[in-house]
N, C-alpha and C positions, 0 to 999 in steps of 0.2 A: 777337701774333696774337690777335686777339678770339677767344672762342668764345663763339656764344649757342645756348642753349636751348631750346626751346619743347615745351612738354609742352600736348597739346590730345586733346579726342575726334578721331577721323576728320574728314579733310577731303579735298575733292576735289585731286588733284595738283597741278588748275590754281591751285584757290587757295594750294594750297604753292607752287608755282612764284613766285607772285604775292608770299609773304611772304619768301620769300628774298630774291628784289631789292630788297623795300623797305627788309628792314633791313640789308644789306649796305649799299645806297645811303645809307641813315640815317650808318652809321659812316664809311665813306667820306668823306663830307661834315664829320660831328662832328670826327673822328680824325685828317684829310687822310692817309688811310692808301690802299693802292692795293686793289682789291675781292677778288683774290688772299689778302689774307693773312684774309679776315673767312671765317670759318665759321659755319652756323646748320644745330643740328640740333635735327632734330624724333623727339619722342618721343610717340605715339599712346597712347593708354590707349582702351578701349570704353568705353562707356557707362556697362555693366554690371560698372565694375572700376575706380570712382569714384565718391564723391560727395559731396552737400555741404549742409546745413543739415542732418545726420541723415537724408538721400535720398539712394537711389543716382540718378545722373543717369539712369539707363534708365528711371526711374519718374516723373522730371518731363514732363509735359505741356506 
């Protein structure tokens, strides 16, 4: 059983909605596996509890 991860800022649900299918569908297709056994979760971080070149991302522009 696959399990995927995704670790991202906030996103609208739709577009979670939206990344689930695709990478379900991805595995599915790669794997010939049935969409049943593929798990994707998503794990949210803010802005402000992140960051990256020495920036929190709440301060990029």
């Amino acid at each position: 059983m696959p399990i995927v991860t995704v670790q991202q800022g906030p996103r609208t649900v739709e577009l979670e909605r939206d990344l689930v299918r695709r990478i379900t569908d991805a595995f599915v297709d790669a794997y010939q596996i049935s969409a049943e056994t593929v798990q994707v979760w998503i794990h949210e971080t803010p802005a402000d509890s992140w960051g990256a070149a020495g920036q929190l991302t709440a301060d990029k522009k």
